[in-house]
Structures are given as structure tokens and as C-alpha cells.
N, CA, C and O atoms as CSV, one atom per row, in Angstrom:
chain,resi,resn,atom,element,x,y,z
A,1,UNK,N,N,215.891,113.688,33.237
A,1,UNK,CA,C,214.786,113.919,32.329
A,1,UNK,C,C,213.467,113.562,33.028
A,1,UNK,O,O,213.237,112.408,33.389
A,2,UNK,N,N,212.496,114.703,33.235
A,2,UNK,CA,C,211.140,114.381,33.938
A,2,UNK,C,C,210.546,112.840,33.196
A,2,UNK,O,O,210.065,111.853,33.751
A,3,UNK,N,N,210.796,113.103,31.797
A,3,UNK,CA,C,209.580,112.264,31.418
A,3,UNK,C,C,210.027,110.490,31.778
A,3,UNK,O,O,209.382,109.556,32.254
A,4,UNK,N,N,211.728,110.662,31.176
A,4,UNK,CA,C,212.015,109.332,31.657
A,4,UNK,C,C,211.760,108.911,33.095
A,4,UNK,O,O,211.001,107.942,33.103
A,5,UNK,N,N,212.176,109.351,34.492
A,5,UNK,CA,C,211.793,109.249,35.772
A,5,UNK,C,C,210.584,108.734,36.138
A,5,UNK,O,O,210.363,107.744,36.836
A,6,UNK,N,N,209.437,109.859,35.349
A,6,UNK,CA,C,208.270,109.296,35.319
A,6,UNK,C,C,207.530,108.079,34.444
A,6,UNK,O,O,206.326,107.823,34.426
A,7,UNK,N,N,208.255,107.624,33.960
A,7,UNK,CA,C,207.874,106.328,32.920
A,7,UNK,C,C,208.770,105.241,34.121
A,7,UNK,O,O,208.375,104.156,34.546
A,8,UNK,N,N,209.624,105.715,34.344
A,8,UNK,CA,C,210.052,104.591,35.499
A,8,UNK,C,C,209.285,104.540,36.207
A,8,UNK,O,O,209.210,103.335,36.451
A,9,UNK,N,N,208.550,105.051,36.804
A,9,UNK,CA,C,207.921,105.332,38.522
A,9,UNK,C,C,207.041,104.419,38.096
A,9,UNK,O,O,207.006,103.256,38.496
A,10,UNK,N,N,206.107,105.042,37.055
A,10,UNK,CA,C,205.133,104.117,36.419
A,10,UNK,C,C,205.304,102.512,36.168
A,10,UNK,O,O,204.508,101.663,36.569
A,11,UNK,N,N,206.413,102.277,35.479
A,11,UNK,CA,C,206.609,100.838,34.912
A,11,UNK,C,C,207.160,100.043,36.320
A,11,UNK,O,O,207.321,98.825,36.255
A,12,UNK,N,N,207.436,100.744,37.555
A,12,UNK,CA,C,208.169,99.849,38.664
A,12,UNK,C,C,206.157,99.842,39.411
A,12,UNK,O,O,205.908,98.785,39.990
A,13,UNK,N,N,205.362,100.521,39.392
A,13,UNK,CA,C,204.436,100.331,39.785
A,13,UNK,C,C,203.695,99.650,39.249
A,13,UNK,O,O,202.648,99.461,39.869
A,14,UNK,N,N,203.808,99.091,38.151
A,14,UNK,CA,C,202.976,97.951,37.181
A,14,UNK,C,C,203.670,96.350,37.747
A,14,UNK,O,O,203.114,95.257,37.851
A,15,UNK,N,N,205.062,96.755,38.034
A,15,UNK,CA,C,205.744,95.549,38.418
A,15,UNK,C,C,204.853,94.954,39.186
A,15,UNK,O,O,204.400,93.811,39.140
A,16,UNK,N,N,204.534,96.295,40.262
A,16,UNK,CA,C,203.854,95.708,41.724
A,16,UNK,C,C,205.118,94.977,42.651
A,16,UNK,O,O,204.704,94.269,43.569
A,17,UNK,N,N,205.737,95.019,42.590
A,17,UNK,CA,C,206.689,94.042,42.770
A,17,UNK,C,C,207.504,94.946,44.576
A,17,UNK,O,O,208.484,95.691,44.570
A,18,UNK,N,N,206.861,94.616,45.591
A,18,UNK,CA,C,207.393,95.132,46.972
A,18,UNK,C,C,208.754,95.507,47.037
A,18,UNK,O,O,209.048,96.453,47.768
A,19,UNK,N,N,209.879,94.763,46.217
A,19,UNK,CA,C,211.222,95.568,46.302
A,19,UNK,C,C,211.502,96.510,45.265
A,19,UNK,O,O,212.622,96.614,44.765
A,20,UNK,N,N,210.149,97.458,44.801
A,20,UNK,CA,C,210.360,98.492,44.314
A,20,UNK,C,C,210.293,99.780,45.039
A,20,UNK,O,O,210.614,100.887,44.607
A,21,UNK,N,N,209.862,99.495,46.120
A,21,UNK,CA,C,208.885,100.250,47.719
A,21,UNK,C,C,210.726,101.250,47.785
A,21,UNK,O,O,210.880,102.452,48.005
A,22,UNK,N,N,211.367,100.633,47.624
A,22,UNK,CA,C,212.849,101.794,48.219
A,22,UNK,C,C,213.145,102.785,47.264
A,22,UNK,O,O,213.694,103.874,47.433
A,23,UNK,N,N,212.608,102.141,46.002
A,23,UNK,CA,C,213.182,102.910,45.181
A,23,UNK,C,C,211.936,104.213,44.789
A,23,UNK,O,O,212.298,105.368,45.009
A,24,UNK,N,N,210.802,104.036,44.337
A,24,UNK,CA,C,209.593,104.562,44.554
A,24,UNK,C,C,209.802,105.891,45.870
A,24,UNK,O,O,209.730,107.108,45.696
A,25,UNK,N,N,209.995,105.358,46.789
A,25,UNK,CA,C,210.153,106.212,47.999
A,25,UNK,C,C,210.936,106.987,47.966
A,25,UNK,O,O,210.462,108.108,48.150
A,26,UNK,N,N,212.623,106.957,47.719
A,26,UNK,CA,C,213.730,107.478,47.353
A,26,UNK,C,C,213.464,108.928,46.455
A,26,UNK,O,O,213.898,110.070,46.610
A,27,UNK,N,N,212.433,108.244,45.327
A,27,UNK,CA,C,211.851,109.369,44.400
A,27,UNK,C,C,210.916,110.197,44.825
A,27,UNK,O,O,211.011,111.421,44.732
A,28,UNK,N,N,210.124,109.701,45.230
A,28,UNK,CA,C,209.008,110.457,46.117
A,28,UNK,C,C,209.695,111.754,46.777
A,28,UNK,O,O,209.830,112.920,46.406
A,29,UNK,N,N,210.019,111.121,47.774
A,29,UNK,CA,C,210.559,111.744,48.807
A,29,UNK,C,C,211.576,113.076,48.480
A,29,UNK,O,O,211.529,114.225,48.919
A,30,UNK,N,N,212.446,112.477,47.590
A,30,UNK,CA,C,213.592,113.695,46.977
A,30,UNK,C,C,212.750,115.236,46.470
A,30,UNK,O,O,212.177,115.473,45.407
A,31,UNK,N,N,212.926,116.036,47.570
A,31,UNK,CA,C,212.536,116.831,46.147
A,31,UNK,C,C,213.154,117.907,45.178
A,31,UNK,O,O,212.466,118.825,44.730
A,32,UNK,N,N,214.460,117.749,44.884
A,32,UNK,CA,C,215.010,117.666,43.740
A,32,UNK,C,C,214.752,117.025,42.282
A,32,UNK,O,O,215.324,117.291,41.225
A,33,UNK,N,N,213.745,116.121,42.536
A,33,UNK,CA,C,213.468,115.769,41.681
A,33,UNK,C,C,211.830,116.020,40.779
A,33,UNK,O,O,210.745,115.958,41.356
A,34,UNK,N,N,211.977,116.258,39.513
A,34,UNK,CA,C,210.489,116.729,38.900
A,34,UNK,C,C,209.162,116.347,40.091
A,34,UNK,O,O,208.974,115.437,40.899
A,35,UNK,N,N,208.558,117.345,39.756
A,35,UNK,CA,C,206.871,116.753,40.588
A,35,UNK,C,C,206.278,115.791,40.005
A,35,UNK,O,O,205.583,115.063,40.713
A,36,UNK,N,N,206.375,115.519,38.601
A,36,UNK,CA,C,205.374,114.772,37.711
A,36,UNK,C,C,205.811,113.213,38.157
A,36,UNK,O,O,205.160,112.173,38.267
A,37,UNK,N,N,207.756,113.674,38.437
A,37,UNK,CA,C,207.770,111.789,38.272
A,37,UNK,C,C,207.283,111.580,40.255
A,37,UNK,O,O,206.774,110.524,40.630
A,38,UNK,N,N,207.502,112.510,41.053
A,38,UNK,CA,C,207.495,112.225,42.703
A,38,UNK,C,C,205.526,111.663,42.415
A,38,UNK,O,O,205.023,110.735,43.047
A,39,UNK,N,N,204.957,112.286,41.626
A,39,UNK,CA,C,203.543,112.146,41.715
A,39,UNK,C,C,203.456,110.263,40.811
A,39,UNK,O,O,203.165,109.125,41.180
A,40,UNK,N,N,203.706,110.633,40.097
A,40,UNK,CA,C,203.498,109.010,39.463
A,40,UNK,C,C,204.375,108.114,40.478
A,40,UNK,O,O,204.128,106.914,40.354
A,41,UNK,N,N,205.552,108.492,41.661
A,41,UNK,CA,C,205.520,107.209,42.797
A,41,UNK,C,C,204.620,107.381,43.497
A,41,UNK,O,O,204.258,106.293,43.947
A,42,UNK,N,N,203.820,108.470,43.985
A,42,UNK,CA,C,202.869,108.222,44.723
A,42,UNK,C,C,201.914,107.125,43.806
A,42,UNK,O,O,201.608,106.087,44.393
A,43,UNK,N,N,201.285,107.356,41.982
A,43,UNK,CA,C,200.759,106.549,42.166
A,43,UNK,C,C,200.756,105.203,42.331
A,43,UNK,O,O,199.807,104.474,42.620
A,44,UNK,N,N,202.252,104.841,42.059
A,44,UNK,CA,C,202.258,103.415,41.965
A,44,UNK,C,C,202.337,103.222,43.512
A,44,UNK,O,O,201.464,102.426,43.859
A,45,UNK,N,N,202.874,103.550,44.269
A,45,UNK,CA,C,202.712,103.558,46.252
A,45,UNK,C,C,201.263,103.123,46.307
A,45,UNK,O,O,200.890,102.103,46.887
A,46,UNK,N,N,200.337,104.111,45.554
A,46,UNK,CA,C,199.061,103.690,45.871
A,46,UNK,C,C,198.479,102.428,45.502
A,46,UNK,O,O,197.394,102.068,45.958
A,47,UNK,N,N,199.464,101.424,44.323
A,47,UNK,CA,C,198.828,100.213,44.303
A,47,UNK,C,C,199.527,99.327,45.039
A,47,UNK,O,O,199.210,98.169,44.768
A,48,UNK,N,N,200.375,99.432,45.884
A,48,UNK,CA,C,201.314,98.433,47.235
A,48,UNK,C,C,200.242,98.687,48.410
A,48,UNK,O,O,199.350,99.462,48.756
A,49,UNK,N,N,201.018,97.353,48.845
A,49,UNK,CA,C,200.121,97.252,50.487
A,49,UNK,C,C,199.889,98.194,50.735
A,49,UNK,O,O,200.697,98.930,50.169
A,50,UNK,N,N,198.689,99.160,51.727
A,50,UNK,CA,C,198.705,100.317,52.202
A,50,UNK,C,C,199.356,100.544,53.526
A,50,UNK,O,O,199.326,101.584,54.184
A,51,UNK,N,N,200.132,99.075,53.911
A,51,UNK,CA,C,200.495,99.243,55.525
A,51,UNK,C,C,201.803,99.560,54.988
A,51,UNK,O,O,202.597,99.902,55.865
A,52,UNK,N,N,202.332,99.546,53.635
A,52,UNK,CA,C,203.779,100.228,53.694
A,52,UNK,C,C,203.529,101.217,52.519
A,52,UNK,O,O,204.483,101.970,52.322
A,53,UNK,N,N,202.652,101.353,51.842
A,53,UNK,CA,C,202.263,103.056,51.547
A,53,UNK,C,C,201.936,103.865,52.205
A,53,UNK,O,O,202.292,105.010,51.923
A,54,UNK,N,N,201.218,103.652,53.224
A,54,UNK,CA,C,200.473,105.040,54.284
A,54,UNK,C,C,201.529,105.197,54.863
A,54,UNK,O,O,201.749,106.325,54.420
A,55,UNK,N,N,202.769,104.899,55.791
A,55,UNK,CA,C,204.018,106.008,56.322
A,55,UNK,C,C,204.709,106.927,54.731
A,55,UNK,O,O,204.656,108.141,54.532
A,56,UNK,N,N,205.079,106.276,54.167
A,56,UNK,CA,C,205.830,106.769,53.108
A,56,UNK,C,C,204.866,107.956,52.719
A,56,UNK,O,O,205.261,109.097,52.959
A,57,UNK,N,N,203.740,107.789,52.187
A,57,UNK,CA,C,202.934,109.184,51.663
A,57,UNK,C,C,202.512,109.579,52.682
A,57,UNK,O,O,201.581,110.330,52.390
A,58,UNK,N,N,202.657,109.521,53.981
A,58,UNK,CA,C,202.036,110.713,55.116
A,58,UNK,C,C,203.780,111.621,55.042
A,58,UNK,O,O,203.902,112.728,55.568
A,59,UNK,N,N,204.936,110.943,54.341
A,59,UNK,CA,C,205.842,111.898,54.583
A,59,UNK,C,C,205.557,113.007,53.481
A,59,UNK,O,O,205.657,114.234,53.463
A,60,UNK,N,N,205.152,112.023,52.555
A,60,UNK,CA,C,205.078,113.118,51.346
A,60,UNK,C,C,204.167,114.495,51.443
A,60,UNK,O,O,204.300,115.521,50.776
A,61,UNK,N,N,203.116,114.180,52.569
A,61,UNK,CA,C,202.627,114.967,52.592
A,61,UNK,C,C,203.091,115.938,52.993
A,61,UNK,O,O,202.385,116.914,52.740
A,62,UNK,N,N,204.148,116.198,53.623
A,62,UNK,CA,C,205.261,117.377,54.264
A,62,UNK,C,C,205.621,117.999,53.091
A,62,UNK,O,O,206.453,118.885,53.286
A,63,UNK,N,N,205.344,117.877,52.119
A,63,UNK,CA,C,206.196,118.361,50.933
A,63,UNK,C,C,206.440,119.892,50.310
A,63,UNK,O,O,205.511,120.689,50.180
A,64,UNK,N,N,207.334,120.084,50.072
A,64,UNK,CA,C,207.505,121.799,49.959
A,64,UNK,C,C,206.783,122.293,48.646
A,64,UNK,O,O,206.178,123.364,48.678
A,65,UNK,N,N,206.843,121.367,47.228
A,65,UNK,CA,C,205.847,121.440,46.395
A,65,UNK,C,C,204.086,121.199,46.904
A,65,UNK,O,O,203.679,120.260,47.588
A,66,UNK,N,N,203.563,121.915,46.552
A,66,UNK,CA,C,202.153,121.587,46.958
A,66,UNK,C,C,201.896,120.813,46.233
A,66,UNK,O,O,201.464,119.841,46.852
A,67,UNK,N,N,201.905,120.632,45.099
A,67,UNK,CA,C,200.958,119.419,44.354
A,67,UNK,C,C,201.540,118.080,44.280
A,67,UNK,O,O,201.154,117.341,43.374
A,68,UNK,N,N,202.627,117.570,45.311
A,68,UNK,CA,C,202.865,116.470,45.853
A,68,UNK,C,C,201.957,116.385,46.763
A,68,UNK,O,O,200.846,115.874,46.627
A,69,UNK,N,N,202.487,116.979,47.899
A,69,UNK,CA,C,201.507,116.980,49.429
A,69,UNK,C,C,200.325,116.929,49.029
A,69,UNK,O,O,199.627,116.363,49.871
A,70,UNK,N,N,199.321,117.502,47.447
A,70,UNK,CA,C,198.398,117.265,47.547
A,70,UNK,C,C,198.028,115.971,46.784
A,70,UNK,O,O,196.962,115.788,46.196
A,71,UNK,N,N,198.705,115.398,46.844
A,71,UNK,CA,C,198.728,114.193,45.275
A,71,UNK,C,C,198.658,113.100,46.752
A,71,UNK,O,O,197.716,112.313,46.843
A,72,UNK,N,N,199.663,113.155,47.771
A,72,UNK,CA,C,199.668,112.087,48.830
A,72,UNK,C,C,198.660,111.904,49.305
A,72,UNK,O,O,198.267,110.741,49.404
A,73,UNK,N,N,197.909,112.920,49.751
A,73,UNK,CA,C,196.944,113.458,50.836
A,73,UNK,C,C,195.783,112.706,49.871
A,73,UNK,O,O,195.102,111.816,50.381
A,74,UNK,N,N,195.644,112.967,48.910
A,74,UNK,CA,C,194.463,112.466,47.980
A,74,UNK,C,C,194.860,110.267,47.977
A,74,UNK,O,O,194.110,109.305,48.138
A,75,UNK,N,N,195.624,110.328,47.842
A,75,UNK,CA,C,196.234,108.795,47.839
A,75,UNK,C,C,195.782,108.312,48.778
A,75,UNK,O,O,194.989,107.374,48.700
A,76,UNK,N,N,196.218,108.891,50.028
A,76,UNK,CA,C,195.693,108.647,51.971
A,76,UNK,C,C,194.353,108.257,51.999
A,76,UNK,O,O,193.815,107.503,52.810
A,77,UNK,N,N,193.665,109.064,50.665
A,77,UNK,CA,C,191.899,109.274,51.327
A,77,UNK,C,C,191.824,108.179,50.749
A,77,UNK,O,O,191.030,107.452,51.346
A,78,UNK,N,N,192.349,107.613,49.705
A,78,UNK,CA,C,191.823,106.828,48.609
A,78,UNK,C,C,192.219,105.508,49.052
A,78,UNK,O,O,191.663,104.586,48.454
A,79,UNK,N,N,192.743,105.311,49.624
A,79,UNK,CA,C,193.536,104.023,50.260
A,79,UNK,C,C,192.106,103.709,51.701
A,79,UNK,O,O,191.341,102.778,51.951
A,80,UNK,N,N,192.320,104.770,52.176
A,80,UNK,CA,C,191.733,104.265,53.752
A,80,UNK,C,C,189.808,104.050,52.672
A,80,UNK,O,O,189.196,102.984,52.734
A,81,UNK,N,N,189.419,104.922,52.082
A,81,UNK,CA,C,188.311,104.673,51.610
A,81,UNK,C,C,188.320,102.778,50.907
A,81,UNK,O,O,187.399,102.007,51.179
A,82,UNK,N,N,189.268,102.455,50.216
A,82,UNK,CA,C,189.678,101.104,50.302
A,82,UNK,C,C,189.721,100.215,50.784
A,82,UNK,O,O,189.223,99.147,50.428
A,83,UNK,N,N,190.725,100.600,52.312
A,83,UNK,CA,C,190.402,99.031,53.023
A,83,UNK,C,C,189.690,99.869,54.169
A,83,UNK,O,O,190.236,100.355,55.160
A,84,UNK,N,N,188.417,99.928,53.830
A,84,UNK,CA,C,187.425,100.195,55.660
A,84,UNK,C,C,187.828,99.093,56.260
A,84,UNK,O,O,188.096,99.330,57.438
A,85,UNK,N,N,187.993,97.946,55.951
A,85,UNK,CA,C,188.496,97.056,56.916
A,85,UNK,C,C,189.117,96.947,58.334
A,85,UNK,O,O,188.867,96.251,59.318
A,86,UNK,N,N,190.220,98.118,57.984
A,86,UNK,CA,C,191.341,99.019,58.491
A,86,UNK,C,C,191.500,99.895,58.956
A,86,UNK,O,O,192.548,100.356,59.409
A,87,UNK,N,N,189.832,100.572,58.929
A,87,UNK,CA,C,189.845,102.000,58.389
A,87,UNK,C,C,190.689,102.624,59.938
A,87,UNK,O,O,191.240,103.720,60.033
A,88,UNK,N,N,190.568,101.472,61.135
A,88,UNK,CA,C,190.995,102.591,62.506
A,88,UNK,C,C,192.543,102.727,62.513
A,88,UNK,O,O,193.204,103.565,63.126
A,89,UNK,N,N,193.011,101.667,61.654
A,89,UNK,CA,C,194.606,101.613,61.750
A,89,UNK,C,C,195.167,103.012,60.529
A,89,UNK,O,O,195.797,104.047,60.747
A,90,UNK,N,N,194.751,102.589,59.600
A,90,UNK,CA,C,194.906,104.191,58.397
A,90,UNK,C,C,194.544,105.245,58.599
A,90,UNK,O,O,194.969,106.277,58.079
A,91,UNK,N,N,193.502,105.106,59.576
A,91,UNK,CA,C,192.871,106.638,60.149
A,91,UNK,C,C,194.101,107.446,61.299
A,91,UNK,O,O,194.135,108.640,61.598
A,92,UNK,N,N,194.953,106.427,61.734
A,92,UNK,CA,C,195.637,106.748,63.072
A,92,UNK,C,C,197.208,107.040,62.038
A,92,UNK,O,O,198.050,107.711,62.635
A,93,UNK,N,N,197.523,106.668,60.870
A,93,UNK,CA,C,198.246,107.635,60.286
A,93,UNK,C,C,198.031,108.614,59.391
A,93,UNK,O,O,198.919,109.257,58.830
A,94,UNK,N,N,196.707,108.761,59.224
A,94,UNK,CA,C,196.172,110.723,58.777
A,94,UNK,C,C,196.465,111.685,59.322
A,94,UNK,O,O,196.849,112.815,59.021
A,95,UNK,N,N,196.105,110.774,60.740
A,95,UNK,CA,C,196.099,111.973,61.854
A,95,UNK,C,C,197.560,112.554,61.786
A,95,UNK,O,O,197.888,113.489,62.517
């Protein structure tokens, strides 16, 4: 069921909680599975560290649905715009 998947993706990204990172990804990544829920792991990916969100959503960006790849790609910008701190280390997985 899309909607349940995506209420998970969501509620494991509120956890915040780093040993949700496999499972989040697992979903992401599949794509057998709805776009709506692969897009709500990107967003919760987007509130985890970005040093273990940016590999995971540069895969997503491979994605055969477009409006994943474009949901990651938007995450990527939004992250590195985040930590300028960083910006040369996040910039070197855009590329």
C-alpha cells in the first residue's frame, strides 16, 4: 500500500534515529516500490547526516522514475546549500 510505506518513510524520518539509514535506503533505492513512498525516504535522508545521505541519494539519482532522480537531485542541492561548511566535500559527490 503506497500510502502506508509512505507514512513509514515519514515516521522513521521523524525518529531521526541513524539505524533507520538501511531501511530508508532499501526503500529508496527499490524501484518496485511506489514513487511517493521512495520520495518521502529521500525526505527523511534529507534530515540525517549529509555524509551518509549524499552517497545514498547520488544513487537515487540514477533512477528510472524521473521524479525520484528529481526529488534526490533537489535534496543534493539542498543539503550542500546547508552545510557550505563542506561545501568541497558534497560538491565532489554531485559531481
Amino acid at each position: 500500500d503506497p500510502f502506508l510505506l509512505t507514512m513509514a518513510a515519514r515516521g522513521l524520518g521523524w525518529l531521526g534515529n541513524a539505524q533507520t539509514i538501511p531501511l530508508l535506503s532499501a526503500l529508496l533505492l527499490d524501484e518496485t516500490k511506489p514513487y511517493v513512498a521512495r520520495i518521502a525516504a529521500i525526505h527523511s535522508l534529507q534530515g540525517m547526516a549529509a555524509e551518509v545521505a549524499v552517497p545514498i541519494l547520488k544513487q537515487a539519482q540514477l533512477s528510472l522514475r524521473p521524479s525520484v532522480a528529481e526529488a534526490a537531485t533537489k535534496a543534493l542541492q539542498l543539503l550542500l546549500t546547508e552545510h557550505m561548511e563542506n561545501e568541497d566535500e558534497l560538491r565532489q559527490h554531485l559531481i
